[in-house]
C-alpha positions, 0 to 999 in steps of 0.5 A, spaced: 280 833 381 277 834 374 269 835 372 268 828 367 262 830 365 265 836 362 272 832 359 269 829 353 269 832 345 262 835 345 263 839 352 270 841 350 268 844 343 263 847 345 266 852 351 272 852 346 269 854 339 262 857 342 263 859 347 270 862 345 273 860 352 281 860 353 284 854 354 286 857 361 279 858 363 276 851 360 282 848 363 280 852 370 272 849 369 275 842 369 281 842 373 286 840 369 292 843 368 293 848 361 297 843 358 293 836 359 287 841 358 290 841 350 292 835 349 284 832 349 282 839 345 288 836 340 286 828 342 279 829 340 280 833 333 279 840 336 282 845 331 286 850 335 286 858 334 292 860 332 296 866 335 292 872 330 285 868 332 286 869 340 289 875 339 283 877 335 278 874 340 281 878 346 281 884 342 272 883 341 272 881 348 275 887 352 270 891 346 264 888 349 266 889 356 269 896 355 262 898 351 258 895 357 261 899 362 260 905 358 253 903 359 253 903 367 256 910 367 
């Protein structure tokens, strides 16, 4: 069942774009499937990351969890 409250433009742009979520993880958050999930992204005028733009994303982000683990060692 999906979490209404989080299925408006608001919500969705900010785990989007300032939170940086993966459209999986939103999807997940929300319970709706990844595609569902990107036709209301794209319905409500939320500008997609390119394939380059997510590849960057996961290169920052396992960064930042690779120098947190250096951190606990």
């Amino acid at each position: 069942m999906a979490n209404t409250e989080l299925l408006n433009k608001e919500s969705l742009e900010k785990l989007y774009t300032q939170d940086k979520l993966f459209i999986k993880q939103i999807a997940k958050k929300i319970g709706l499937s990844y595609g569902n999930t990107r036709r209301y992204l794209k319905k409500f005028g939320i500008s997609l990351r390119t394939r380059g733009q997510t590849q960057a994303l996961i290169i920052t982000q396992t960064k930042q969890i690779l120098e947190e683990l250096a951190k606990t060692e």
